[in-house]
PDB file as gemmi writes it, atoms N, CA and C in Angstrom:
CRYST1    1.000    1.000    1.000  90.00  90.00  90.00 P 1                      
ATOM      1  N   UNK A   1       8.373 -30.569  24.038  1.00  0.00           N  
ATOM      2  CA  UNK A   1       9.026 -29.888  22.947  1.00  0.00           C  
ATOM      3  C   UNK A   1       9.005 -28.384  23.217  1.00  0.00           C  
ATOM      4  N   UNK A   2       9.875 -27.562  23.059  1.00  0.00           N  
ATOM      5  CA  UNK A   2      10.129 -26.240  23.436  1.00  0.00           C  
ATOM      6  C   UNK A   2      10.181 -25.811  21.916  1.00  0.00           C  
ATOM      7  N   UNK A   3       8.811 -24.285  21.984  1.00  0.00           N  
ATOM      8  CA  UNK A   3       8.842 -23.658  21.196  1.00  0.00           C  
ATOM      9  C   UNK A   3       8.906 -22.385  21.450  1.00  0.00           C  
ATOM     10  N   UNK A   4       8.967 -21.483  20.365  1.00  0.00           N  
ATOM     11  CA  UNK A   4       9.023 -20.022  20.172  1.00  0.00           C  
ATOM     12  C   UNK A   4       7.812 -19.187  21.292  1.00  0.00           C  
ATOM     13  N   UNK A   5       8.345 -17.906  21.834  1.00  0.00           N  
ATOM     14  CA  UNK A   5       7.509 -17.482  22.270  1.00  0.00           C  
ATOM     15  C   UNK A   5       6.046 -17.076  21.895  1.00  0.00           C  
ATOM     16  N   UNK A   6       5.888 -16.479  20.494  1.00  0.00           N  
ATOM     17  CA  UNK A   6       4.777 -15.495  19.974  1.00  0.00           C  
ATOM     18  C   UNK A   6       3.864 -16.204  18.849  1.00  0.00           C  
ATOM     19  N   UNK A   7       5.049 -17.479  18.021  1.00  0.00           N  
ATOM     20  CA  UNK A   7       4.203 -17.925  16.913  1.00  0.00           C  
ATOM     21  C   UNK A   7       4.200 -19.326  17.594  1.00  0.00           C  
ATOM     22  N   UNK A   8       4.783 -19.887  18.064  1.00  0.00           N  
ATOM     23  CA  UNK A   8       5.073 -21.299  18.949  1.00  0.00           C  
ATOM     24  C   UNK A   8       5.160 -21.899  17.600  1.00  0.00           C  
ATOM     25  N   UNK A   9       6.589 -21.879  16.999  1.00  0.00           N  
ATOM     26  CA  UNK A   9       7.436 -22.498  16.088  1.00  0.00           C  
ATOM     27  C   UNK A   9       8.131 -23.761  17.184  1.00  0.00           C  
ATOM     28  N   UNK A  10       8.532 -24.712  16.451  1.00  0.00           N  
ATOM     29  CA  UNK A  10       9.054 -25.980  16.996  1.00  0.00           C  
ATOM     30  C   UNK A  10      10.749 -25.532  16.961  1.00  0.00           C  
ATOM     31  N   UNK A  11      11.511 -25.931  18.113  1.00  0.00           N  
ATOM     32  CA  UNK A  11      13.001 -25.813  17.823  1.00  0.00           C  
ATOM     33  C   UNK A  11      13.806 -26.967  18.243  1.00  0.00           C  
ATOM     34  N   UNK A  12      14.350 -27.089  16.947  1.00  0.00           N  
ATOM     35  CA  UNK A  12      15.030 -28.244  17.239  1.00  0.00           C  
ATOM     36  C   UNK A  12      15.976 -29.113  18.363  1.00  0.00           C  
ATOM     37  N   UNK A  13      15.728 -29.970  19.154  1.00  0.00           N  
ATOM     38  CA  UNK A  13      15.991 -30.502  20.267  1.00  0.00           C  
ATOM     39  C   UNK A  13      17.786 -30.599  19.580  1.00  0.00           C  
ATOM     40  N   UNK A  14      18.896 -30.433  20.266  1.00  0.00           N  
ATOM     41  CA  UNK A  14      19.959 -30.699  20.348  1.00  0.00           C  
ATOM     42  C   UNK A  14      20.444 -31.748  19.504  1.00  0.00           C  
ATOM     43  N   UNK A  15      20.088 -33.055  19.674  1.00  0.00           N  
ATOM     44  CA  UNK A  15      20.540 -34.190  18.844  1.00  0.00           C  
ATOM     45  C   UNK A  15      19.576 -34.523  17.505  1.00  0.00           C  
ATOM     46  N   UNK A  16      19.212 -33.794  17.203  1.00  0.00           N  
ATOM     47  CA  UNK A  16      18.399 -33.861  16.029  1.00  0.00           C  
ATOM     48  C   UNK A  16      19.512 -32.959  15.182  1.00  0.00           C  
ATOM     49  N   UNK A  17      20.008 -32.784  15.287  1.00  0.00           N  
ATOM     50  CA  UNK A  17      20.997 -31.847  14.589  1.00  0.00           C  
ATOM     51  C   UNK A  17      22.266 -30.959  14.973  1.00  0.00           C  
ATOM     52  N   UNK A  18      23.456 -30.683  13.993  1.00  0.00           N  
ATOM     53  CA  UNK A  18      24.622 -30.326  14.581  1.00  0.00           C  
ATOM     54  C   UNK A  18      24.450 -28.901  14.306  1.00  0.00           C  
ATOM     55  N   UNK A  19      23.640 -28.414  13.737  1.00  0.00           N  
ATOM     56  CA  UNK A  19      22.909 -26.973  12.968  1.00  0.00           C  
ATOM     57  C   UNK A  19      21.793 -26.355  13.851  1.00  0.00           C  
ATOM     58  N   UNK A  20      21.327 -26.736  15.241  1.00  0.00           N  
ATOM     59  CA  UNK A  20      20.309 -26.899  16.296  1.00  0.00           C  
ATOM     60  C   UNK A  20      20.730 -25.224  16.645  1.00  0.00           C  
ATOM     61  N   UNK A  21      21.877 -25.030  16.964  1.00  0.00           N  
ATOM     62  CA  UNK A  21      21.863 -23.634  17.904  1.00  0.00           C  
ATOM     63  C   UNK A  21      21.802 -22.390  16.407  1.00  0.00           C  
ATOM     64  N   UNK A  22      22.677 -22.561  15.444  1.00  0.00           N  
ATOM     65  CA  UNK A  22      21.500 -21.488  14.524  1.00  0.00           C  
ATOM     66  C   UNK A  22      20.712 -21.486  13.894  1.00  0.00           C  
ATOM     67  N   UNK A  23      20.039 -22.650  14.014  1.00  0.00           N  
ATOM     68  CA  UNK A  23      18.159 -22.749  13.175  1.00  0.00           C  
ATOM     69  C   UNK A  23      17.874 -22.041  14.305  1.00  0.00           C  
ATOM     70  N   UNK A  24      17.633 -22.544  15.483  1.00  0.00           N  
ATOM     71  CA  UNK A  24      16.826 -22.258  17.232  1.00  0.00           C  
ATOM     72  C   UNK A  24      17.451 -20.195  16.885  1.00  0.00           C  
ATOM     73  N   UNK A  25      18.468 -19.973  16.780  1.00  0.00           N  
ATOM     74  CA  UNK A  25      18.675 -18.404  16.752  1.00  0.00           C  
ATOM     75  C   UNK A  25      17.401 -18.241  15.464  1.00  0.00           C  
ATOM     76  N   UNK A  26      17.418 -18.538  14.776  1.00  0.00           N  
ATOM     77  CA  UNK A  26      17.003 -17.563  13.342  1.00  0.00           C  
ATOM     78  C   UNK A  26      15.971 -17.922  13.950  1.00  0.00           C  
ATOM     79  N   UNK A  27      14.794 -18.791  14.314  1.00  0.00           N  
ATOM     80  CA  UNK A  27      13.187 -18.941  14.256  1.00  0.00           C  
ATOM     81  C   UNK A  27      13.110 -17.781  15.660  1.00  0.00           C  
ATOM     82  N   UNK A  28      14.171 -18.046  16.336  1.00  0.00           N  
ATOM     83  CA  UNK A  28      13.854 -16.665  17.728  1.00  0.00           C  
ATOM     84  C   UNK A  28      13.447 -15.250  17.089  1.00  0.00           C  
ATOM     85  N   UNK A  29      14.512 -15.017  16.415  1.00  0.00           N  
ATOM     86  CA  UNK A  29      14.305 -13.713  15.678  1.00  0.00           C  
ATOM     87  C   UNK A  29      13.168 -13.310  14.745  1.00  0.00           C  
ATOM     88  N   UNK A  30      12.906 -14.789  13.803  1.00  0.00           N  
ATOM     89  CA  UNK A  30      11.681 -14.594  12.995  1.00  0.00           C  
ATOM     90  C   UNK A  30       9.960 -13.970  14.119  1.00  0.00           C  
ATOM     91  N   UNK A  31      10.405 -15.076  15.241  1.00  0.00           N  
ATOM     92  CA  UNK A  31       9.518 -14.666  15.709  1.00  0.00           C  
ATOM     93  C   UNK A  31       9.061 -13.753  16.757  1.00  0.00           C  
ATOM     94  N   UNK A  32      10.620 -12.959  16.957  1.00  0.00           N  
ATOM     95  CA  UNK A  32      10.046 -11.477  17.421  1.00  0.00           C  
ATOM     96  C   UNK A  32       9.721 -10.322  16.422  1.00  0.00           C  
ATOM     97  N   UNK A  33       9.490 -10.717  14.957  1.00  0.00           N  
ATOM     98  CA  UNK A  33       9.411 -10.120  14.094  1.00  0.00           C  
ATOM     99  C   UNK A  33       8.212 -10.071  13.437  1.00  0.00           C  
ATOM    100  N   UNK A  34       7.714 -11.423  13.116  1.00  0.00           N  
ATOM    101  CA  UNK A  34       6.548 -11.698  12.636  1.00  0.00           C  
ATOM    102  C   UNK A  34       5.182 -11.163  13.505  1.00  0.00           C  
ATOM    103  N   UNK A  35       4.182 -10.940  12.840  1.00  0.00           N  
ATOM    104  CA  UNK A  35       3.345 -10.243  13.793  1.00  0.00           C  
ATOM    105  C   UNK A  35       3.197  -9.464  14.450  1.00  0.00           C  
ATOM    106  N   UNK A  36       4.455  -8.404  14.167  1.00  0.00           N  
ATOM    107  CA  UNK A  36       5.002  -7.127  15.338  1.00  0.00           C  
ATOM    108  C   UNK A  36       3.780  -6.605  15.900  1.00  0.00           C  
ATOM    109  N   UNK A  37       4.073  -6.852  17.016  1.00  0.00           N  
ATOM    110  CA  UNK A  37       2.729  -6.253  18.168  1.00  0.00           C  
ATOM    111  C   UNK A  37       3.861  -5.527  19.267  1.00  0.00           C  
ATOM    112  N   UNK A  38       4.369  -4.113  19.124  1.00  0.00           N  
ATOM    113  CA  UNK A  38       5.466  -3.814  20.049  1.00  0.00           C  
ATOM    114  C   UNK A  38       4.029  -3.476  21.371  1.00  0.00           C  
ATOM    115  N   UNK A  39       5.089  -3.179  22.597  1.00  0.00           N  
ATOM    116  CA  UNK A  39       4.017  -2.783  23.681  1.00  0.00           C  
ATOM    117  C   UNK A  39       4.201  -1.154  24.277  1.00  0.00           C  
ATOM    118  N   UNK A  40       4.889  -0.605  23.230  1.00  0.00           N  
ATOM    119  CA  UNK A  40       5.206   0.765  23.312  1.00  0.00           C  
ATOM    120  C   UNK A  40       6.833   1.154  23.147  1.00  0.00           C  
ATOM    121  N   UNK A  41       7.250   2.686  23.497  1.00  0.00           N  
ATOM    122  CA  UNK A  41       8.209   3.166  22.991  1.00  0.00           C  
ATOM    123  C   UNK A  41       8.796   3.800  24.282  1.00  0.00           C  
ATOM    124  N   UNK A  42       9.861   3.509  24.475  1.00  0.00           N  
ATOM    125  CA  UNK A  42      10.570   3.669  25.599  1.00  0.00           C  
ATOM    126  C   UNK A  42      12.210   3.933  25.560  1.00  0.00           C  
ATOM    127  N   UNK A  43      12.898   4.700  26.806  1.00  0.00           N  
ATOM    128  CA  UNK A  43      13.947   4.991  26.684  1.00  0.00           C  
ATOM    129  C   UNK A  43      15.102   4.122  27.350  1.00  0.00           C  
ATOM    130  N   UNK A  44      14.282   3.593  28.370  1.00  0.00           N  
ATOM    131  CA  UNK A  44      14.929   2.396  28.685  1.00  0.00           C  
ATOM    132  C   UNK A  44      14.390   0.914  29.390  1.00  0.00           C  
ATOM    133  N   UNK A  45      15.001   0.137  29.361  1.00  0.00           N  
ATOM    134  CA  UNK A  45      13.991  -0.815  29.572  1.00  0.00           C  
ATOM    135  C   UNK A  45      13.025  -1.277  30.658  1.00  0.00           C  
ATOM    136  N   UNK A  46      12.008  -1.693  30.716  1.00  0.00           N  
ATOM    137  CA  UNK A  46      10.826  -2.079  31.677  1.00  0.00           C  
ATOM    138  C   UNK A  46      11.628  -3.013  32.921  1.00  0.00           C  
ATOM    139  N   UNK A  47      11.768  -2.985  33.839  1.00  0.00           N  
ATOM    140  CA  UNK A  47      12.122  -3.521  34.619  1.00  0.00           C  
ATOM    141  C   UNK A  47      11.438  -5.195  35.133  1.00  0.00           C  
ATOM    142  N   UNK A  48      10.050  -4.928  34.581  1.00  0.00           N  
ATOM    143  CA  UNK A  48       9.208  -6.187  34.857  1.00  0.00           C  
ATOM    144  C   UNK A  48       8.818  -7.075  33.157  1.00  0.00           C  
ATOM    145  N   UNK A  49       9.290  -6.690  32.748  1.00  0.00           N  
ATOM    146  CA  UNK A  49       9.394  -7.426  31.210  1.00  0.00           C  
ATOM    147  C   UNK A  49       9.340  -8.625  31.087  1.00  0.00           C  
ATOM    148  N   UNK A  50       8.382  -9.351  30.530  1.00  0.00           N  
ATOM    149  CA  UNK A  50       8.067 -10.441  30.207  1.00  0.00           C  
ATOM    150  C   UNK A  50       8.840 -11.393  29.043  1.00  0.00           C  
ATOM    151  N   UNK A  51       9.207 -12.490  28.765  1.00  0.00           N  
ATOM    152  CA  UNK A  51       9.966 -13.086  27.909  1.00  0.00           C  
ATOM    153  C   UNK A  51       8.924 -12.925  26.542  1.00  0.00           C  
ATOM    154  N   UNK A  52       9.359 -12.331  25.973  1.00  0.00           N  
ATOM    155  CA  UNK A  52       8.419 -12.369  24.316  1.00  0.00           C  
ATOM    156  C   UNK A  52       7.982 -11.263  24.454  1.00  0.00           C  
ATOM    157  N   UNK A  53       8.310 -10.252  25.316  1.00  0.00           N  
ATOM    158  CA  UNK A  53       7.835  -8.571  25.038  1.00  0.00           C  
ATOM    159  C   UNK A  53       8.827  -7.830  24.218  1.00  0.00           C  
ATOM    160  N   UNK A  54       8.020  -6.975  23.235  1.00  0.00           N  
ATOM    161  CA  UNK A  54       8.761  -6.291  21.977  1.00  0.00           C  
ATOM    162  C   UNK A  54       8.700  -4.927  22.564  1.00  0.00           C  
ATOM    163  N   UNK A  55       9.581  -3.788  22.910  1.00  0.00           N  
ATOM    164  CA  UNK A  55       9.334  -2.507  22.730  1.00  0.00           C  
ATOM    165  C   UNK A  55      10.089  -1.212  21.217  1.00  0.00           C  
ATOM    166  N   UNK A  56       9.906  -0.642  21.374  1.00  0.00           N  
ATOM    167  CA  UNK A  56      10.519   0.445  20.217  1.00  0.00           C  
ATOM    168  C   UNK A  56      11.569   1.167  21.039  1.00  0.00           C  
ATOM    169  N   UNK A  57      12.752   0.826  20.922  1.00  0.00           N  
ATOM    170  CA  UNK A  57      13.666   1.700  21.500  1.00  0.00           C  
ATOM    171  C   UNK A  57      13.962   3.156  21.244  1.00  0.00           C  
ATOM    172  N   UNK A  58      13.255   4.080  22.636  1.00  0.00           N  
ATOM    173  CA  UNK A  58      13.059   5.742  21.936  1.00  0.00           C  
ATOM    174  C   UNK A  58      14.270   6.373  21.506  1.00  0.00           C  
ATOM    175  N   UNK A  59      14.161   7.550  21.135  1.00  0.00           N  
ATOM    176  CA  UNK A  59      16.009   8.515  20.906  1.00  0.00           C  
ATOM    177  C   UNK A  59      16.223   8.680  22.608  1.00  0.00           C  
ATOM    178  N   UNK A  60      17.837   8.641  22.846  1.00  0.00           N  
ATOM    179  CA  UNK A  60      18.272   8.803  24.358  1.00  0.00           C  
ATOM    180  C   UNK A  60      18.447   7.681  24.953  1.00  0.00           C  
ATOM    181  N   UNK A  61      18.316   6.792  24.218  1.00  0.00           N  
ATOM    182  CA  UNK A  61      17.893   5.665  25.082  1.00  0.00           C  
ATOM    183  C   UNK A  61      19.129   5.331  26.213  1.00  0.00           C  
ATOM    184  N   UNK A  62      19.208   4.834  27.389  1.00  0.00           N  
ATOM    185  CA  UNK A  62      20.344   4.351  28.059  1.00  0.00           C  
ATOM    186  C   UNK A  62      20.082   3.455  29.142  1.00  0.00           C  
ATOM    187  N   UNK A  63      21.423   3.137  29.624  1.00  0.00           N  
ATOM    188  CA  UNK A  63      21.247   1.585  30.284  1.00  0.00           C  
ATOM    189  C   UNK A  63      21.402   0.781  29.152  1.00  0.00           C  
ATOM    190  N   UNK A  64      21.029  -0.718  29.458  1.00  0.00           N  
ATOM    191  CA  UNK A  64      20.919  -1.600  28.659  1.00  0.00           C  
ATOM    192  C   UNK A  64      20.455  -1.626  27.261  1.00  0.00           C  
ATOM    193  N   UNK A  65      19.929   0.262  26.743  1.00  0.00           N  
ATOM    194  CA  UNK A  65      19.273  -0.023  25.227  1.00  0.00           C  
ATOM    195  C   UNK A  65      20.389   0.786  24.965  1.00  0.00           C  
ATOM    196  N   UNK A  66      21.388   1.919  25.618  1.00  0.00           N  
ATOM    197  CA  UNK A  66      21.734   2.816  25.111  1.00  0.00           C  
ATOM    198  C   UNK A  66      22.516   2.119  23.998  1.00  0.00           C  
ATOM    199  N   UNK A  67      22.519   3.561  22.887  1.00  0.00           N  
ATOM    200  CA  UNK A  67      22.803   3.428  21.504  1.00  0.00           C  
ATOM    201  C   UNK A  67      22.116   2.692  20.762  1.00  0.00           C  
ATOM    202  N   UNK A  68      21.015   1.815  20.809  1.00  0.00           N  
ATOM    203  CA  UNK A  68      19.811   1.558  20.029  1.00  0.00           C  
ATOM    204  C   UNK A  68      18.526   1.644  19.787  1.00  0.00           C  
ATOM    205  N   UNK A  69      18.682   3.245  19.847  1.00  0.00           N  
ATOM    206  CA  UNK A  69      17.797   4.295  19.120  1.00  0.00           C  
ATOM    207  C   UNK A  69      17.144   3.268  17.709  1.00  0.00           C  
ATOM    208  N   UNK A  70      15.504   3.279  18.022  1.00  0.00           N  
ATOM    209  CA  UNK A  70      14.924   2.458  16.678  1.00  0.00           C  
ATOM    210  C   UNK A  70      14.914   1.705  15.995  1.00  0.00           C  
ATOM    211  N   UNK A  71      15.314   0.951  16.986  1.00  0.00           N  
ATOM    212  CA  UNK A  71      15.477  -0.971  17.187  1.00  0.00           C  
ATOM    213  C   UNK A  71      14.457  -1.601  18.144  1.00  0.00           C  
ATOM    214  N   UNK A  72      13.768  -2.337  17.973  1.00  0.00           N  
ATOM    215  CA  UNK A  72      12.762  -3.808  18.374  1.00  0.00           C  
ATOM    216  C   UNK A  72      13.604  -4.239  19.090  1.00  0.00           C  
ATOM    217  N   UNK A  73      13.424  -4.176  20.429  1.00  0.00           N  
ATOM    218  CA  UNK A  73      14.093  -4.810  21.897  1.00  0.00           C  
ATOM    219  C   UNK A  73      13.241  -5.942  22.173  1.00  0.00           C  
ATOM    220  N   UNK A  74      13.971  -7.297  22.278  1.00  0.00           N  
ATOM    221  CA  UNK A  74      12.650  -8.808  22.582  1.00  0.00           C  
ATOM    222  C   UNK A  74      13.545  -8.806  23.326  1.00  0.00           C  
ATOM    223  N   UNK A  75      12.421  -9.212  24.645  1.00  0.00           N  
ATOM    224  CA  UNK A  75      13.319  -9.884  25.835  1.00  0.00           C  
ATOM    225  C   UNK A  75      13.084 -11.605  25.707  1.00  0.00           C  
ATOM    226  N   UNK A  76      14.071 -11.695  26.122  1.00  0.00           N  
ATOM    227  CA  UNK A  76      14.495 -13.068  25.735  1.00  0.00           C  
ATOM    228  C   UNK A  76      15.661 -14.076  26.327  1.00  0.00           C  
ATOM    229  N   UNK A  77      15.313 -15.205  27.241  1.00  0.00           N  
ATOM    230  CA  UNK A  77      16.271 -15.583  28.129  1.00  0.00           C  
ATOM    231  C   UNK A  77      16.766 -14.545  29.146  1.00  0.00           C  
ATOM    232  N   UNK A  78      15.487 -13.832  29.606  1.00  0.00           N  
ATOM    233  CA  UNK A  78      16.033 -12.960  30.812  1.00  0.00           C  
ATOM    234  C   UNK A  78      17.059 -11.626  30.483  1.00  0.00           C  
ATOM    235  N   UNK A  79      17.156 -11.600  28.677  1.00  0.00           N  
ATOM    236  CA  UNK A  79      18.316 -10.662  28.295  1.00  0.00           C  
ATOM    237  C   UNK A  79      17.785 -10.068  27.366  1.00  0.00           C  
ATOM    238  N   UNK A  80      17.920  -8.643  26.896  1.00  0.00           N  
ATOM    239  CA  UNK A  80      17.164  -7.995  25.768  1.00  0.00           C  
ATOM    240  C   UNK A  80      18.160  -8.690  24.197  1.00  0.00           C  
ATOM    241  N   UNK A  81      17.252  -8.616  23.241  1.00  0.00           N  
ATOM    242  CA  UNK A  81      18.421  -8.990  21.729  1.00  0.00           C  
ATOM    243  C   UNK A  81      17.367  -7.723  21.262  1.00  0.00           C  
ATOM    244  N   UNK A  82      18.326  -7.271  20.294  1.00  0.00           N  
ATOM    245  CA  UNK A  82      17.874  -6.336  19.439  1.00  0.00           C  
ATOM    246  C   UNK A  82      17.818  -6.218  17.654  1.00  0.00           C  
ATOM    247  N   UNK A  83      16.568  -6.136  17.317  1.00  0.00           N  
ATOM    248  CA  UNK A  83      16.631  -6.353  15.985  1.00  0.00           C  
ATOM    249  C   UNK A  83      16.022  -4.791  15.221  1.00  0.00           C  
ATOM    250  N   UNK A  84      16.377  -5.085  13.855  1.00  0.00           N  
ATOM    251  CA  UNK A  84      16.570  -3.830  13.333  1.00  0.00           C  
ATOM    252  C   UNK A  84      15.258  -3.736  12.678  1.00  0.00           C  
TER     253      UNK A  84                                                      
END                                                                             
């Protein structure tokens, strides 16, 4: 069973439901949220970043954060998502 990175929430396997890909989005997000433990504040992103690492996106930011100045960057599937 495949769960969440940080709280290890359960996500729903595919045929358990036709609603599977946005429950599985929303518990992702809950759980780069819940427990915020960021690992610092940065302008752009860590190159060696771990799946379930949170940073604080600094002012300036560019590359892959530019324009989200003071937004929670989770890496995730190898790709940053950004929450507010």
């Amino acid at each position: 069973m495949s769960t969440t990175p940080q709280l290890a929430l359960p996500l729903l396997a595919a045929a358990q439901s036709q609603k599977h890909v946005t429950h599985n989005e929303a518990l992702m997000r809950l759980d780069g949220l819940v427990q915020l433990a960021i690992l610092g504040c940065a302008a752009a992103p860590p190159s060696d970043a771990a799946e379930g690492e949170r940073w604080l996106v600094a002012d300036g930011a560019d590359g892959a954060w530019s324009g989200r100045s003071g937004q929670i960057a989770v890496r995730r599937d190898a790709a940053w998502d950004f929450l507010q």
